[in-house]
VOFI-623962 format. One record per residue (C-alpha): residue in three letters; residue number from 1; chain; x, y, z. Coordinates in steps of 0.05 Angstrom, whole numbers, plus 5000, padded with zeros to 4 digits. Last residue first. Layout:
R   residu   num   chaine     px     py     pz
R      ALA   NUM        A      X      Y      Z
...
***
This chain:
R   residu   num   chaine     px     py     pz
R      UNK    92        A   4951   3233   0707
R      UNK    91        A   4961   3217   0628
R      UNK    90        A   4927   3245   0569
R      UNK    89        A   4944   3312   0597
R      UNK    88        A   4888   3369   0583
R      UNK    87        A   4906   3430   0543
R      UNK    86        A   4844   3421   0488
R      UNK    85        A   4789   3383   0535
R      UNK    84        A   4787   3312   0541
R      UNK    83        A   4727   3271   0578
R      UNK    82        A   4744   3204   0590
R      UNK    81        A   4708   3151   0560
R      UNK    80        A   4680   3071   0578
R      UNK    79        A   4631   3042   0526
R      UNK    78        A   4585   2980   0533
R      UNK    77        A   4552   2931   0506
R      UNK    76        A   4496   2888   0521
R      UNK    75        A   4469   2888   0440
R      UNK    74        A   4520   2944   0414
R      UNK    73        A   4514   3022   0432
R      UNK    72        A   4518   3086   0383
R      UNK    71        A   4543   3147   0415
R      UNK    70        A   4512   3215   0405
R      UNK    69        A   4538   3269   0444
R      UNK    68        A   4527   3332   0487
R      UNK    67        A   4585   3374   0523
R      UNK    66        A   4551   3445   0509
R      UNK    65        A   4607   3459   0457
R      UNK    64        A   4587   3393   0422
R      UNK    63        A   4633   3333   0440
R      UNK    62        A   4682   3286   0390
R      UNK    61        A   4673   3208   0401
R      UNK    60        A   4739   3171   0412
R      UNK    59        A   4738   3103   0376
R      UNK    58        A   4758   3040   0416
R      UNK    57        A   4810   3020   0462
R      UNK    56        A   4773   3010   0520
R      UNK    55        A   4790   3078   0550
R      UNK    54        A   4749   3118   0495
R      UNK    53        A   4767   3181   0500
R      UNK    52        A   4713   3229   0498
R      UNK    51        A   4721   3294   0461
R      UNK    50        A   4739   3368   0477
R      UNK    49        A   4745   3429   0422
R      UNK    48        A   4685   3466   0462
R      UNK    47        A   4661   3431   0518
R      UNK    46        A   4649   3494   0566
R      UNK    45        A   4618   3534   0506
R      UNK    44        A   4549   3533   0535
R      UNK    43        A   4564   3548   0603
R      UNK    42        A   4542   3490   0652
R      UNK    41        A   4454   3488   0669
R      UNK    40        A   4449   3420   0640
R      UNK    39        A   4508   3386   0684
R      UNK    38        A   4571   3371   0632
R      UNK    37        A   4583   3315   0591
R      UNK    36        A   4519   3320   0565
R      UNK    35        A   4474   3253   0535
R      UNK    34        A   4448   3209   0473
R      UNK    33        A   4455   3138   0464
R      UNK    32        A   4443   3100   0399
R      UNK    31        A   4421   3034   0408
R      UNK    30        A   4434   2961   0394
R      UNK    29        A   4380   2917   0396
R      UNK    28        A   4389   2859   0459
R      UNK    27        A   4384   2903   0523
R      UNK    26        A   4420   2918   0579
R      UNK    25        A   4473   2974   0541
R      UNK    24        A   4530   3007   0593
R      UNK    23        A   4550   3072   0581
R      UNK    22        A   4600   3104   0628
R      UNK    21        A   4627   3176   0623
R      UNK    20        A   4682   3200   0658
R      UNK    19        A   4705   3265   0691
R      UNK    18        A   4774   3288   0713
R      UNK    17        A   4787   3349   0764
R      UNK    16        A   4812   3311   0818
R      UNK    15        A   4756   3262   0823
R      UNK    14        A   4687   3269   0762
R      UNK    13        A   4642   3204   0754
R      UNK    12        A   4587   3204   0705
R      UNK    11        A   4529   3154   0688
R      UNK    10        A   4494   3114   0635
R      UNK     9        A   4454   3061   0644
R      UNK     8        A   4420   3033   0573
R      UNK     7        A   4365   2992   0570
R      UNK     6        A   4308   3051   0582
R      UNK     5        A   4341   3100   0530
R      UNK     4        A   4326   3168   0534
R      UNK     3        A   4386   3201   0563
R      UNK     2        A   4392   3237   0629
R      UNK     1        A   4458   3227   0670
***
């Protein structure tokens, strides 16, 4: 996943038609992480109504209708979401 911070990894992982998002902060200032959901050439509305849920217990962060987000990041920390779209089970 492309975003333009050069502490911060930040990858997806989609299985049985679930994706995450994983953001994990190497550096000491926290930072505010920007990235798609989705691959950059996906339908623009694919994300519409859908947000991340935070797995770690933490706030869920709402998605633009393209899949992009902002998502602020502590000194090493890190963030763990599942993307949500309107009719999805919260539960396999």
């Amino acid at each position: 996943m492309d975003q333009p911070e050069p502490a911060v990894f930040a990858h997806t992982c989609s299985s049985a038609g679930a994706t995450l998002v994983l953001l994990h902060n190497f550096g000491e200032d926290t930072v505010k992480v920007s990235g798609r959901a989705g691959p950059e050439d996906g339908p623009s509305r694919a994300f519409r109504g859908a947000s991340l849920l935070d797995l770690l217990g933490g706030d869920n962060v709402p998605l633009e209708p393209d899949g992009g987000f902002t998502v602020e990041l502590g000194p090493y920390g890190y963030r763990w979401f599942r993307v949500h779209k309107p009719g999805d089970r919260l539960a396999p």
